[in-house]
BAMAR-964070 format. One record per residue: x, y, z of N, C-alpha, C in turn. Coordinates in Angstrom, 3 decimals. Layout:
<n_px X, n_py Y, n_pz Z, ca_px X, ca_py Y, ca_pz Z, c_px X, c_py Y, c_pz Z>
...
% end
This chain:
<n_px 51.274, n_py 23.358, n_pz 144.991, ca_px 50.824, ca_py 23.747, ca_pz 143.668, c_px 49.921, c_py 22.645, c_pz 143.117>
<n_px 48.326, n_py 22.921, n_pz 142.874, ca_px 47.925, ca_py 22.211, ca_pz 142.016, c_px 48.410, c_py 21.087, c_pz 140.927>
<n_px 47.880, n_py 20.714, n_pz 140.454, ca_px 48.092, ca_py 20.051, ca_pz 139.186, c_px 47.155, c_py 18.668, c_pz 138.666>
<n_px 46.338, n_py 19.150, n_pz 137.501, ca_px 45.369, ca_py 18.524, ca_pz 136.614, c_px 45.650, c_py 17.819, c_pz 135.775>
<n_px 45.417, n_py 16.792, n_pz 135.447, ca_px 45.779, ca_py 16.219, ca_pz 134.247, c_px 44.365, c_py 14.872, c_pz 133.745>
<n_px 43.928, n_py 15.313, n_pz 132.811, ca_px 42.620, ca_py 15.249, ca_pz 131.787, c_px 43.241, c_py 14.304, c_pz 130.913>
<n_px 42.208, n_py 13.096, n_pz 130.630, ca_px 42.457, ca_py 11.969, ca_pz 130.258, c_px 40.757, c_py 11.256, c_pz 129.651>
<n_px 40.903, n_py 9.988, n_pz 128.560, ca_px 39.529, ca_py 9.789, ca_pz 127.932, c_px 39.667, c_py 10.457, c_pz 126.901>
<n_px 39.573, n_py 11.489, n_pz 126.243, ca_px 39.828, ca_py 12.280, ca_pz 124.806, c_px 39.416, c_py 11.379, c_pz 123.808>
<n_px 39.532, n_py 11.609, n_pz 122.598, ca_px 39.422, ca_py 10.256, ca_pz 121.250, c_px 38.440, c_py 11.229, c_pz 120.204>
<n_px 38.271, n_py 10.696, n_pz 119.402, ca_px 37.486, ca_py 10.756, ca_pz 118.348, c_px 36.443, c_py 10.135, c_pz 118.094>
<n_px 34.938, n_py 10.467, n_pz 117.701, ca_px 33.950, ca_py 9.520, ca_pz 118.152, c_px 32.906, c_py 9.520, c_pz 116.972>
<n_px 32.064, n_py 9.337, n_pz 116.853, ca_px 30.485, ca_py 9.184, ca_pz 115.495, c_px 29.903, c_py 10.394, c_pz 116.300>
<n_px 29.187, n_py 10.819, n_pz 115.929, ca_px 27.653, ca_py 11.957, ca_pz 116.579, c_px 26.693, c_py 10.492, c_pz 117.156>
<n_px 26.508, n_py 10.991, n_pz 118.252, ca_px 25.204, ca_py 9.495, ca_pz 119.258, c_px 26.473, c_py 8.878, c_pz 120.291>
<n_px 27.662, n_py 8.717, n_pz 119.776, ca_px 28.987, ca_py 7.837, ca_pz 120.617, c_px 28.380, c_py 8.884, c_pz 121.938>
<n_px 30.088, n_py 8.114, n_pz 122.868, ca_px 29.599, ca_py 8.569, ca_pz 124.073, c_px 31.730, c_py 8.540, c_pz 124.474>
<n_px 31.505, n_py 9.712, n_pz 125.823, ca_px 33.353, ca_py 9.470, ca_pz 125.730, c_px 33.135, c_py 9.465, c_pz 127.017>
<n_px 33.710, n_py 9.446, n_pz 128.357, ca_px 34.485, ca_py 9.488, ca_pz 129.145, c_px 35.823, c_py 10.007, c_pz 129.948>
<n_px 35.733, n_py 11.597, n_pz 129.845, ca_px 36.901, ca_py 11.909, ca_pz 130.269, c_px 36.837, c_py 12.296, c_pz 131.774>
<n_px 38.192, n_py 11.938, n_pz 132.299, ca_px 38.794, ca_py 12.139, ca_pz 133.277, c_px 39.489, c_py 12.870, c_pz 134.064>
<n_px 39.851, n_py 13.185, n_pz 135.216, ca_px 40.617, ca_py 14.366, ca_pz 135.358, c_px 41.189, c_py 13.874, c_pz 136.948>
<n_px 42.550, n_py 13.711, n_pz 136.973, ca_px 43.364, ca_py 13.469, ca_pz 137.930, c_px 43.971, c_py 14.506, c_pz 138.615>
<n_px 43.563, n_py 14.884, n_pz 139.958, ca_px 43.775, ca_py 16.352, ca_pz 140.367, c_px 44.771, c_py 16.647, c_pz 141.472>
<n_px 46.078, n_py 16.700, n_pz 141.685, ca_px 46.921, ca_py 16.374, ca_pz 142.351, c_px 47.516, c_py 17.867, c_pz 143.628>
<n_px 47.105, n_py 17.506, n_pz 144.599, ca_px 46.787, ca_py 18.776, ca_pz 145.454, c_px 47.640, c_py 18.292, c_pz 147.335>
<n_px 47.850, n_py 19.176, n_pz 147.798, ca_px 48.511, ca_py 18.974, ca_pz 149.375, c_px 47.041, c_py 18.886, c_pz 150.161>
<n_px 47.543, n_py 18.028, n_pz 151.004, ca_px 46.220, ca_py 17.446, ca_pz 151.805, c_px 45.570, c_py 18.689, c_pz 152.148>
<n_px 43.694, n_py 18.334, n_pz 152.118, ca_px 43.287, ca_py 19.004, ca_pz 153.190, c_px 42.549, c_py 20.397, c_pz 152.460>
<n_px 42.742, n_py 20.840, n_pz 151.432, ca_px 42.293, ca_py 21.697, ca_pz 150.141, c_px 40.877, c_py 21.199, c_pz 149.697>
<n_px 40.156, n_py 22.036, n_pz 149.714, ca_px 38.550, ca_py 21.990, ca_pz 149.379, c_px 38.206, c_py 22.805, c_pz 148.808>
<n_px 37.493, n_py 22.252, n_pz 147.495, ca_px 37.017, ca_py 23.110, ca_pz 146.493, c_px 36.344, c_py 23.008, c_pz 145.606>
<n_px 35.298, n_py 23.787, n_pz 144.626, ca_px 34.646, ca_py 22.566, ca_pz 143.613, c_px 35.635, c_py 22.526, c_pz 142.284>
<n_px 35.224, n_py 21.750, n_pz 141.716, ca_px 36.095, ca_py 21.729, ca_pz 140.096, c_px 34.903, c_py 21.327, c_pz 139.351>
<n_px 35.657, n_py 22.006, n_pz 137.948, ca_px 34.508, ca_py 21.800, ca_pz 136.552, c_px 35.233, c_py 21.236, c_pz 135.619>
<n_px 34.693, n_py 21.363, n_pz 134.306, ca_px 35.221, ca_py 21.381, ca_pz 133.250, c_px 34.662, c_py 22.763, c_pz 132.043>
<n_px 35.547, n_py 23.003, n_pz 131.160, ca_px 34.704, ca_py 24.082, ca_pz 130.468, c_px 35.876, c_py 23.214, c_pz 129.199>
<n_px 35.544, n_py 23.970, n_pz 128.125, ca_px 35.724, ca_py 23.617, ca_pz 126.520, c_px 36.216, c_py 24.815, c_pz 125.732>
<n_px 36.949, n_py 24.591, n_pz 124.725, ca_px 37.224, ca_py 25.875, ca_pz 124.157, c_px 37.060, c_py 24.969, c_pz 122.681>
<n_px 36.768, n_py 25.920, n_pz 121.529, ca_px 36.303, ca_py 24.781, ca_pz 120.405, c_px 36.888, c_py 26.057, c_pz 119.265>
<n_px 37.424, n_py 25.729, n_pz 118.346, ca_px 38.110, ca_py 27.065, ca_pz 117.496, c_px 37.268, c_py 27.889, c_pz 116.414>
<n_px 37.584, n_py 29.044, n_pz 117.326, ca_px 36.762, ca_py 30.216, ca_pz 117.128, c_px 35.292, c_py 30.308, c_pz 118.130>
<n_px 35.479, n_py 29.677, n_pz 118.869, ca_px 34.360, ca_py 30.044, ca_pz 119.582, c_px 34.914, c_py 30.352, c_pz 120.836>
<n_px 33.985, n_py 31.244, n_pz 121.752, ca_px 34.539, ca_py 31.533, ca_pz 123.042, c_px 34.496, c_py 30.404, c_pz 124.181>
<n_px 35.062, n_py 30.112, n_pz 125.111, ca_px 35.111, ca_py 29.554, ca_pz 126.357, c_px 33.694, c_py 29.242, c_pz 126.986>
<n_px 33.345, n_py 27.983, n_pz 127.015, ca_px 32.185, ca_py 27.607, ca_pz 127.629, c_px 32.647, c_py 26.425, c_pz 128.711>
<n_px 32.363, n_py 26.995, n_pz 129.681, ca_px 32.194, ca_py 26.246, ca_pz 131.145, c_px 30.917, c_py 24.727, c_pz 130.889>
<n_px 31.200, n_py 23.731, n_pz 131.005, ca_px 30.633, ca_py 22.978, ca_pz 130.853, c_px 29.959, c_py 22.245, c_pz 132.082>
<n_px 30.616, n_py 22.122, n_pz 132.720, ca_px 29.841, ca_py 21.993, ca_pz 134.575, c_px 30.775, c_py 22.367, c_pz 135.596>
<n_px 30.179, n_py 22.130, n_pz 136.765, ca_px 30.998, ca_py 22.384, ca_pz 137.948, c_px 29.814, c_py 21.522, c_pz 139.131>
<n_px 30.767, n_py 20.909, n_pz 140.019, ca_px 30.406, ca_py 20.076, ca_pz 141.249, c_px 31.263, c_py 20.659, c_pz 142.236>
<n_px 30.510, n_py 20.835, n_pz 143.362, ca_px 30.865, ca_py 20.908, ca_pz 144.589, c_px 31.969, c_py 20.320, c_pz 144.936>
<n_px 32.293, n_py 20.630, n_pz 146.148, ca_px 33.149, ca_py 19.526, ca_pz 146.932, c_px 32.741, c_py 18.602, c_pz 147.352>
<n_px 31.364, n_py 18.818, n_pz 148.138, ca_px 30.206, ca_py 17.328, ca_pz 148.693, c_px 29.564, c_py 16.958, c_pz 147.223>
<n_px 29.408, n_py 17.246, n_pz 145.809, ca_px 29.132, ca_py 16.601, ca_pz 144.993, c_px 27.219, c_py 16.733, c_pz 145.110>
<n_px 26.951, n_py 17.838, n_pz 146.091, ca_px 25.264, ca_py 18.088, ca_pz 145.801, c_px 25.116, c_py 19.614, c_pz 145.157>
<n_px 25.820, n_py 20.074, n_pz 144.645, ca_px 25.399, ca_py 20.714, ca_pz 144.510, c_px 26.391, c_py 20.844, c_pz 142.758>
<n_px 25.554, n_py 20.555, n_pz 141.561, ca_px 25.824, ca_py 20.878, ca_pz 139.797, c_px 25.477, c_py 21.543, c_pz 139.122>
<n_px 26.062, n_py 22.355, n_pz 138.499, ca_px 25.518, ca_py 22.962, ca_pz 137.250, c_px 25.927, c_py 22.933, c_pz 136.327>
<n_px 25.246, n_py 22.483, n_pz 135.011, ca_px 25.582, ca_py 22.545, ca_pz 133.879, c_px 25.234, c_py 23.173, c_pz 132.696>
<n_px 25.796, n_py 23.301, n_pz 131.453, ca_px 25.456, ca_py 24.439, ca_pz 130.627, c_px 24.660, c_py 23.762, c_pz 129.833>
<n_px 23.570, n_py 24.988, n_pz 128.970, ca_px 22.096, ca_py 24.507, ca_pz 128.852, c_px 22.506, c_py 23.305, c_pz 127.631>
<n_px 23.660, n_py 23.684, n_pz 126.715, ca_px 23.769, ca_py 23.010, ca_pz 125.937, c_px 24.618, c_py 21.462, c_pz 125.986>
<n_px 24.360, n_py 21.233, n_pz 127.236, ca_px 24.788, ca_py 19.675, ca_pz 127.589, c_px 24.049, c_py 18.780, c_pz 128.501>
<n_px 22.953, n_py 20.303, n_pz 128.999, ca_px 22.006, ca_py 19.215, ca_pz 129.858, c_px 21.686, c_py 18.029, c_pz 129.534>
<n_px 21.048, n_py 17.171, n_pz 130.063, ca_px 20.484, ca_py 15.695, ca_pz 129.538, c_px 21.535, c_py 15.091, c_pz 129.090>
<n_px 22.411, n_py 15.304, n_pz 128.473, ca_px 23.198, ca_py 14.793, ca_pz 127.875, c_px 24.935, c_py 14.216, c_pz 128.525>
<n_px 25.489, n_py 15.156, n_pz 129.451, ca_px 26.882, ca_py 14.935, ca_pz 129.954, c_px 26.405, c_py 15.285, c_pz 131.655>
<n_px 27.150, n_py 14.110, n_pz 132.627, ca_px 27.257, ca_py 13.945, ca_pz 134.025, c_px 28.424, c_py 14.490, c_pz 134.457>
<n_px 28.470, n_py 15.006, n_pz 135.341, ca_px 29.765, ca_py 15.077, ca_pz 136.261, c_px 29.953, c_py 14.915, c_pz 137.186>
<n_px 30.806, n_py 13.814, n_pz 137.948, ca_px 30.959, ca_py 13.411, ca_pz 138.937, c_px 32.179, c_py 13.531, c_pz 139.659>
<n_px 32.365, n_py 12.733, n_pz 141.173, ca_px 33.692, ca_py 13.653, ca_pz 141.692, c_px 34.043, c_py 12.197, c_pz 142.570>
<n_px 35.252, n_py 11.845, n_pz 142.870, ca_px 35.633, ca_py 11.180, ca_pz 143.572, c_px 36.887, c_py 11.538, c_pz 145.205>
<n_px 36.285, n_py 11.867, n_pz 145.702, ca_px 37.388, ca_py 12.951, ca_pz 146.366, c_px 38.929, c_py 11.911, c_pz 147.155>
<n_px 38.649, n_py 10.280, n_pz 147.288, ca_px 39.229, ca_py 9.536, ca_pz 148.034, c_px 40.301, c_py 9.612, c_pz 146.705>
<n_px 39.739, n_py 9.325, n_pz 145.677, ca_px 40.807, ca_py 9.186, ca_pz 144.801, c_px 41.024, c_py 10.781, c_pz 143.604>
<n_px 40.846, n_py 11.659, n_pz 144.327, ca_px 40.856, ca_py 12.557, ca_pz 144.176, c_px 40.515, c_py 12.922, c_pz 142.102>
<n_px 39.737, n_py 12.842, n_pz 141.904, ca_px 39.813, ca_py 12.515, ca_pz 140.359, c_px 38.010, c_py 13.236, c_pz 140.299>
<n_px 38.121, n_py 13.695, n_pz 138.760, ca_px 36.127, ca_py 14.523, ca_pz 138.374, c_px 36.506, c_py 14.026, c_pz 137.058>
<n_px 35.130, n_py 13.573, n_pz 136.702, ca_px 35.024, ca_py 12.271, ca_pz 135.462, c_px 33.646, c_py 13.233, c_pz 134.619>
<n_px 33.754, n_py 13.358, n_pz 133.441, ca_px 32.401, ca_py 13.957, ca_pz 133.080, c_px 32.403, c_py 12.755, c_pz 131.860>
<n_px 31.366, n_py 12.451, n_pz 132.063, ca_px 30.282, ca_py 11.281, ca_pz 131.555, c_px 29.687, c_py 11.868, c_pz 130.147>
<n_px 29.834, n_py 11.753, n_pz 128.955, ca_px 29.322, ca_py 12.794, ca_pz 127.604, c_px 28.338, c_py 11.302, c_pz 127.108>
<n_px 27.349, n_py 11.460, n_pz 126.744, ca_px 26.788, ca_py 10.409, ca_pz 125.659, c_px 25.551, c_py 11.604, c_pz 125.161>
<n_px 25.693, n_py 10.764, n_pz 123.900, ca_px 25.165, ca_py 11.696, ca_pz 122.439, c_px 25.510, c_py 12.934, c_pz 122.035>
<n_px 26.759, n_py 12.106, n_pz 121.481, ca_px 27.777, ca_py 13.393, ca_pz 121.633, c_px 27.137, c_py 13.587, c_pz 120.303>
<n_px 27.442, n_py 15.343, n_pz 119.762, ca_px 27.212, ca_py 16.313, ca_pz 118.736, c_px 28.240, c_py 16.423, c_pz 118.118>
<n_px 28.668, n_py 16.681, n_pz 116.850, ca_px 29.264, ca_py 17.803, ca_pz 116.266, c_px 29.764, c_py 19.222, c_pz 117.149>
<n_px 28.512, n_py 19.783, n_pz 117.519, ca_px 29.301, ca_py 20.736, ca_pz 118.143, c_px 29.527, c_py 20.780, c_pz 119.130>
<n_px 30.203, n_py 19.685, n_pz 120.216, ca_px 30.816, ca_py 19.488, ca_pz 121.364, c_px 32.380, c_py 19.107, c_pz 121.084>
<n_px 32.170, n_py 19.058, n_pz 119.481, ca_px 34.083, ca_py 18.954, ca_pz 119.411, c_px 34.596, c_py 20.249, c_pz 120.036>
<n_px 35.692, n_py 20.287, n_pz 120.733, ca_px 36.475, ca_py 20.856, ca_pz 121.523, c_px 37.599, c_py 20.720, c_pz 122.293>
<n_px 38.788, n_py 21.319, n_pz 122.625, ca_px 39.598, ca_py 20.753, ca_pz 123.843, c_px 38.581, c_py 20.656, c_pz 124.815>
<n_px 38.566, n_py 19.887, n_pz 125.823, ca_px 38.249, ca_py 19.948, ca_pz 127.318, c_px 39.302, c_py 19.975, c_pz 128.542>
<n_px 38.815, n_py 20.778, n_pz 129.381, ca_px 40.149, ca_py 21.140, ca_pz 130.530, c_px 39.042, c_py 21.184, c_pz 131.545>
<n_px 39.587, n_py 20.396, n_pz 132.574, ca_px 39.269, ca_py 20.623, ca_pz 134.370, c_px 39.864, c_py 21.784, c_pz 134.982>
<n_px 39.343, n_py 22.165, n_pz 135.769, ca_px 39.597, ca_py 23.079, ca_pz 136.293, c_px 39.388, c_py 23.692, c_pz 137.502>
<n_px 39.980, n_py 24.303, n_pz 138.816, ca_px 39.690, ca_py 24.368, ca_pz 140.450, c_px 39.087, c_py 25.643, c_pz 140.142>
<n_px 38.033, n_py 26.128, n_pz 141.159, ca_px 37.025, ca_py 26.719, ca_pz 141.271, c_px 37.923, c_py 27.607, c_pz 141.902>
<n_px 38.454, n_py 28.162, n_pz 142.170, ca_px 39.257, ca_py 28.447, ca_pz 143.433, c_px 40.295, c_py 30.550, c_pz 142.671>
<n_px 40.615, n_py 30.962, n_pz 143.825, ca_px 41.621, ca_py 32.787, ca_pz 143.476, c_px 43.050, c_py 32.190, c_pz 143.752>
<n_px 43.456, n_py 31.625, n_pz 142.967, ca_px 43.858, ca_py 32.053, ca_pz 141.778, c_px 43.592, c_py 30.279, c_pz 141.058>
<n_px 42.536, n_py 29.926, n_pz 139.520, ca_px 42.325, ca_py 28.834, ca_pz 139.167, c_px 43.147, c_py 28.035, c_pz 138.635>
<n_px 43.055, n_py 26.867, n_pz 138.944, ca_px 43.957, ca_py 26.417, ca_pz 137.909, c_px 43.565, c_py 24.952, c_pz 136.753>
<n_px 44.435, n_py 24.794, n_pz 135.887, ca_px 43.556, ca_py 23.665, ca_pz 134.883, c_px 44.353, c_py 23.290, c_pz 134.642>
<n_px 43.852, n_py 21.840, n_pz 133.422, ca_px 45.027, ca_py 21.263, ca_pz 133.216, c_px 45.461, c_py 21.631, c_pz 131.895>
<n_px 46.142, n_py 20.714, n_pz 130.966, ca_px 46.853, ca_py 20.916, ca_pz 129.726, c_px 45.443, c_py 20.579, c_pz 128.419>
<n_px 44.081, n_py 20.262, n_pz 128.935, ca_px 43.506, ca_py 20.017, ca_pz 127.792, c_px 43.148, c_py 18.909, c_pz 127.320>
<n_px 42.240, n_py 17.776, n_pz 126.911, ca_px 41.868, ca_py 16.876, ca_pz 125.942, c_px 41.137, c_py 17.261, c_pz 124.936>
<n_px 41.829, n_py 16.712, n_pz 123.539, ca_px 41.317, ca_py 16.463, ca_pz 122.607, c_px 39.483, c_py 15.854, c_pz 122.267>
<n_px 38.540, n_py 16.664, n_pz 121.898, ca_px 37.548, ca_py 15.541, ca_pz 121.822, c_px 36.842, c_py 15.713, c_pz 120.424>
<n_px 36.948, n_py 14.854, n_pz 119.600, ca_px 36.180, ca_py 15.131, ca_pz 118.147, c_px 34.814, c_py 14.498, c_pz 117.436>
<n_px 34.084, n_py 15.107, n_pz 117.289, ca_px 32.704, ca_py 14.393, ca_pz 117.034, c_px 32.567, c_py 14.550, c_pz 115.915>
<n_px 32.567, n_py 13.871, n_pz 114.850, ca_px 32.137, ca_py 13.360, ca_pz 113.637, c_px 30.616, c_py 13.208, c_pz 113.033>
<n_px 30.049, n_py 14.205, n_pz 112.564, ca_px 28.646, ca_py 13.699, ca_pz 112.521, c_px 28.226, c_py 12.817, c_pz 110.874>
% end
């Protein structure tokens, strides 16, 4: 059984920058890509990126281009998305999540932007 757990969260200015994390705990040998997406209240579910398993192949949503990285560490099994100039409207939970039938995510970080 999977299991995610999302880390980095905080409260920040509009321009700050955060760092969250995602520790992805899996039985050897499982390949897959993982993302992150956001849920922000009252708004619907936005997927925020997704990386491969080899880490060439990203996509991200139009409203974070330039702005948030996502990267993947597979030795230490962990996907880090990189946010600077952060907005107002990127406050949201953030959750990682396996690409994978049947998906799975974790419990959520807090992220609040203050403009």
């Amino acid at each position: 059984q999977v299991q995610l757990v999302e880390s980095g969260g905080g409260s920040v200015q509009a321009g700050e920058s955060l760092r969250l994390s995602c520790a992805v705990s899996d039985r050897p040998g499982r390949v897959y890509d993982l993302g992150w997406y956001r849920r922000a209240p009252g708004k619907e579910r936005e997927v925020v990126a997704i990386i491969s398993w080899t880490g060439d192949r990203i996509i991200y949503a139009d409203s974070v281009k330039g702005r948030f990285t996502v990267s993947r560490d597979n030795t230490k099994k962990t996907v880090t998305l990189q946010m600077n100039r952060l907005e107002g409207e990127d406050t949201a939970i953030y959750y990682c999540f396996t690409v994978t039938q049947p998906g799975a995510w974790g419990p959520g970080i807090q992220v609040t932007v203050s403009s």
